[in-house]
C-alpha positions, -999 to +999 in steps of 0.1 A: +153+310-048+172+277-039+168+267-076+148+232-063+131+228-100+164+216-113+161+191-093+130+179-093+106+161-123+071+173-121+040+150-126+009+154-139-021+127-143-062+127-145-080+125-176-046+121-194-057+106-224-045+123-260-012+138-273-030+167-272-036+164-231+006+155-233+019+188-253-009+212-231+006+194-192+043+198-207+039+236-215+025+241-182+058+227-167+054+190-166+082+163-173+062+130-169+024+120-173+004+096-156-022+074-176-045+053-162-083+052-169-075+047-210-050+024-210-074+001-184-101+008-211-077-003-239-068-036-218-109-041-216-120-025-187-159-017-196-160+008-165-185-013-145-174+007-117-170-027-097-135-025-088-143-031-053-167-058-052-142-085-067-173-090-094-154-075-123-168-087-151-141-085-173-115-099-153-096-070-145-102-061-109-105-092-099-093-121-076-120-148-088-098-173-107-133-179-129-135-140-137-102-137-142-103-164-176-128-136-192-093-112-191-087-105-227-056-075-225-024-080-242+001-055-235+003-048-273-027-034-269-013-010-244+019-007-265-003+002-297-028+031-281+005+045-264+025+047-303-009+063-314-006+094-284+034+092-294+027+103-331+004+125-320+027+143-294+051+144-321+029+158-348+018+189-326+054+195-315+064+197-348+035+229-356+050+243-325+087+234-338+101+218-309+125+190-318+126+179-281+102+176-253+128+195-231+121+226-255+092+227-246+087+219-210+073+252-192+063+273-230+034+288-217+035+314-239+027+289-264-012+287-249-038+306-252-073+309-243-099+296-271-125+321-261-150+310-287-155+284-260-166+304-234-202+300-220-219+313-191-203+290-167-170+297-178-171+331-183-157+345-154-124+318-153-089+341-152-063+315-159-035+345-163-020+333-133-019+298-145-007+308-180+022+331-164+059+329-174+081+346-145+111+364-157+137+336-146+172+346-138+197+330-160+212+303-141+173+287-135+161+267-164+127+258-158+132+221-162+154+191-144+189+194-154+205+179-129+201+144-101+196+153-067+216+132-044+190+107-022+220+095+003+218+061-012+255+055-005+245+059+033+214+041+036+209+015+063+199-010+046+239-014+032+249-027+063+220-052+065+231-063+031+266-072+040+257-089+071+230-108+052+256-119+025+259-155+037+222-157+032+220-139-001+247-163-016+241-196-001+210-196+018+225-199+052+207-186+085+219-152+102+211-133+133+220-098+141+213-072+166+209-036+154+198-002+167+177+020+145+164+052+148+138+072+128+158+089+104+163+056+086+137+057+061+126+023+042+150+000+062+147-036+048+133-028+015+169-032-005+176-064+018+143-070+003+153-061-037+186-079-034+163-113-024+141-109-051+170-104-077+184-133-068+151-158-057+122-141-076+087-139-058+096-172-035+124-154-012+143-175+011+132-200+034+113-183+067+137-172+091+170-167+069+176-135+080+166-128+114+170-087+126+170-077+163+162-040+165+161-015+188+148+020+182+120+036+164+117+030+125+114+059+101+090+054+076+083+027+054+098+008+078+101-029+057+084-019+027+078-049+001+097-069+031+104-105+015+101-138+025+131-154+041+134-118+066+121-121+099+123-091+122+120-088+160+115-049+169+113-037+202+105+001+201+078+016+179+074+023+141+061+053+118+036+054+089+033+024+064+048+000+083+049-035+057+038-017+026+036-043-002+046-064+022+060-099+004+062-128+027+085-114+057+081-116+093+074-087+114+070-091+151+070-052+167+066-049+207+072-026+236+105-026+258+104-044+291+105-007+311+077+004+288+045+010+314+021+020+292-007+001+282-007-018+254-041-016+239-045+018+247-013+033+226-005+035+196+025+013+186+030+021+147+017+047+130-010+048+097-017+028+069+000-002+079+003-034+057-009-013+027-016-035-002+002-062+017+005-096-006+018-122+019+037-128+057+029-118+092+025-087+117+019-085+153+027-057+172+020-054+209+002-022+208-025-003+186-021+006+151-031+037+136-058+047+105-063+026+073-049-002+091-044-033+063-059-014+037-061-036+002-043-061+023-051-090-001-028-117+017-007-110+052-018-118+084-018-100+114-029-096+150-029-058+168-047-048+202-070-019+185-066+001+146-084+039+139-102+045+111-111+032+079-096-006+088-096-029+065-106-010+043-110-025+003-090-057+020-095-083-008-079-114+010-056-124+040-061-127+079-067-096+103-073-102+140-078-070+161-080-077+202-091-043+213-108-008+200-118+002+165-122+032+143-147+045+122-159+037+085-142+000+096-141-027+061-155-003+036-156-016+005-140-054+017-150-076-004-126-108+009-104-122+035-111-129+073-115-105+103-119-109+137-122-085+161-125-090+199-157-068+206-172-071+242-182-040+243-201-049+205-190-015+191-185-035+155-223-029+147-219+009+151-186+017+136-185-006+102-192+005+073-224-010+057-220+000+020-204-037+015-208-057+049-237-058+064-249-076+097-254-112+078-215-112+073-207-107+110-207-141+124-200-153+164-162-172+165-185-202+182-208-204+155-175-205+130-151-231+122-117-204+129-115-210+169-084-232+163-070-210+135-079-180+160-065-194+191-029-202+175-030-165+162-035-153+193-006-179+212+022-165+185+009-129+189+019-134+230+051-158+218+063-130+195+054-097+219+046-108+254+008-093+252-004-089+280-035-084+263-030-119+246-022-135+274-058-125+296-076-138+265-063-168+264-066-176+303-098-171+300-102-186+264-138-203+270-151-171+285-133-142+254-141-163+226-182-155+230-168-118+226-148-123+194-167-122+162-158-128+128-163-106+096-162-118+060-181-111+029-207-131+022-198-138-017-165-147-008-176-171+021-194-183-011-164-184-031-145-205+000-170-229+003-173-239-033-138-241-037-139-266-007-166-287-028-146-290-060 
């Protein structure tokens, strides 16, 4: 045994909701606990089950500025039901007598079966597997005693830090070239951390910090990327490319002695732009599965995604000029898609639990073709798309083969706003 529970915290969440639920997940070996459904109820989620329709009537799940006033959570609230499963944790450690929650992390001797519970589906459960305690040698302790060593003093981002230092400090424009390879994991999230503790949410000015880089990107490859960071990648990228991203620039496209063809490769990997906020993609290839899913404010423009685009998007600007996957917007309730479609695959491979054929509109019949067609001139500024670049010589012809997507309640939404 390489003795990897001493350095490691173990998690436990789902239908975490008593100290009672607490005591029971820490003598089966846990060290935190994950809470989520009660504390949402205690901040006045009435479990409508409309998370994903932006129609939550409390105000919760929401991005409807008039919803959002019925919000009536206070984080006392939160910090009063969490005192209440404190005492209670405290109260049962002290029948157990446990003075610590370390004491008791991994007691399963402490359980027991209430068998005057038993019916007939639960008859036939064994949990003595569950509710075994191995005989441990000595030097193993069951628990995290001590901090395993993440190679933070190494990471790449350090370097990226110093050279940016001009920028942090005064706000002055930088340009470096870089290679990267994909062992570097998260590169451009701590260039990120180090803007926001210094400039908050609004970053830099666009175009601070310009990177040049070479390679292929590990994962997480700008994750929560900021504004102010604008990055010019020539190679490919891993999974969750732009997670969270914030505001920054990411521009991704293949080498000149690449021969492949662009809209029929993948160029970054899956579930890019996850829960993206703000800022701009374009990669000269295809993107992988859950492509912009919960992407609620970036923009981007990619020759073809997989499956489950889009998916739960609540707001921003996708624009896809090639193939797409299966299950595409499922559960998108805002923001703007278009997807170049002459082959009109769209009707066949959406998902019709939230859009339906009323929300898929022709570009002509829209008022995005000038919105659309300046998309489409950065995407071949930034990557030198070749795929681009034959739309737009023939832009009078392609644009009766692009079609838009939105929901129809937040086309609503748009066009009200535009009255007041």
């Amino acid at each position: 045994m390489n003795n990897l529970r001493s350095r490691v915290k173990l998690e436990t969440d789902g239908q975490m909701r008593t100290g009672k639920d607490v005591v029971v997940a820490a003598l089966l070996g846990a060290e935190e606990f994950g809470f989520a459904t009660t504390p949402l109820v205690v901040m006045g989620c009435m479990m409508m089950r409309k998370c994903h329709s932006n129609t939550c009537p409390m105000g919760v799940a929401t991005q409807n500025p008039e919803l959002r006033k019925k919000f009536k959570g206070k984080v006392e609230h939160v910090i009063n039901y969490f005192t209440f499963v404190a005492n209670e944790v405290r109260e049962i450690m002290a029948q157990l007598g446990f003075r610590t929650m370390d004491e008791m992390i991994g007691r399963v001797d402490k359980l027991e079966i209430n068998e005057l519970l038993r019916n007939e589906k639960t008859k036939d459960l064994d949990f003595s597997s569950i509710l075994y305690r191995p005989n441990l040698p000595q030097r193993i302790v069951g628990r995290k005693i001590m901090e395993q060593d993440h190679g933070i003093d190494t990471a790449y981002d350090l370097k990226l830090i110093e050279f940016a230092k001009p920028s942090l400090e005064n706000k002055t424009k930088v340009t470096g070239d870089f290679k990267i390879k994909n062992i570097n994991r998260t590169v451009g999230t701590m260039l990120s951390g180090e803007i926001a503790k210094r400039y908050g949410a609004e970053g830099l000015p666009d175009d601070t910090i310009t990177l040049n880089l070479t390679g292929s990107t590990g994962q997480s490859f700008m994750a929560f990327g900021m504004k102010g960071i604008t990055i010019n990648l020539t190679g490919d990228c891993n999974d969750y490319v732009g997670k969270g991203l914030s505001g920054a620039k990411i521009k991704v496209k293949l080498s000149k002695e690449c021969t492949v063809k662009s809209d029929e490769n993948i160029i970054v990997g899956n579930t890019v732009l996850y829960g993206a906020t703000s800022g701009e993609f374009y990669a000269n290839g295809k993107a992988g599965e859950r492509f912009a899913v919960r992407n609620s404010g970036a923009t981007a423009v990619v020759e073809g995604v997989g499956d489950h685009g889009c998916e739960y998007m609540t707001g921003g600007t996708v624009v896809i000029l090639g193939d797409i996957g299966r299950n595409f917007a499922a559960g998108m309730s805002g923001g703007k898609v278009f997807v170049y479609d002459p082959q009109k695959q769209l009707g066949i491979k959406i998902n019709h639990g939230v859009i339906n054929s009323s929300d898929i509109e022709s570009l002509i019949d829209t008022k995005d073709e000038a919105r659309l067609k300046d998309l489409i001139e950065k995407h071949y500024e930034y990557t030198d798309s070749k795929k681009s670049k034959a739309i737009l010589d023939n832009w009078d012809k392609e644009k009766l083969n692009i079609v838009r997507v939105i929901p129809k309640m937040y086309k609503k939404l748009i066009s009200e706003y535009k009255a007041v």
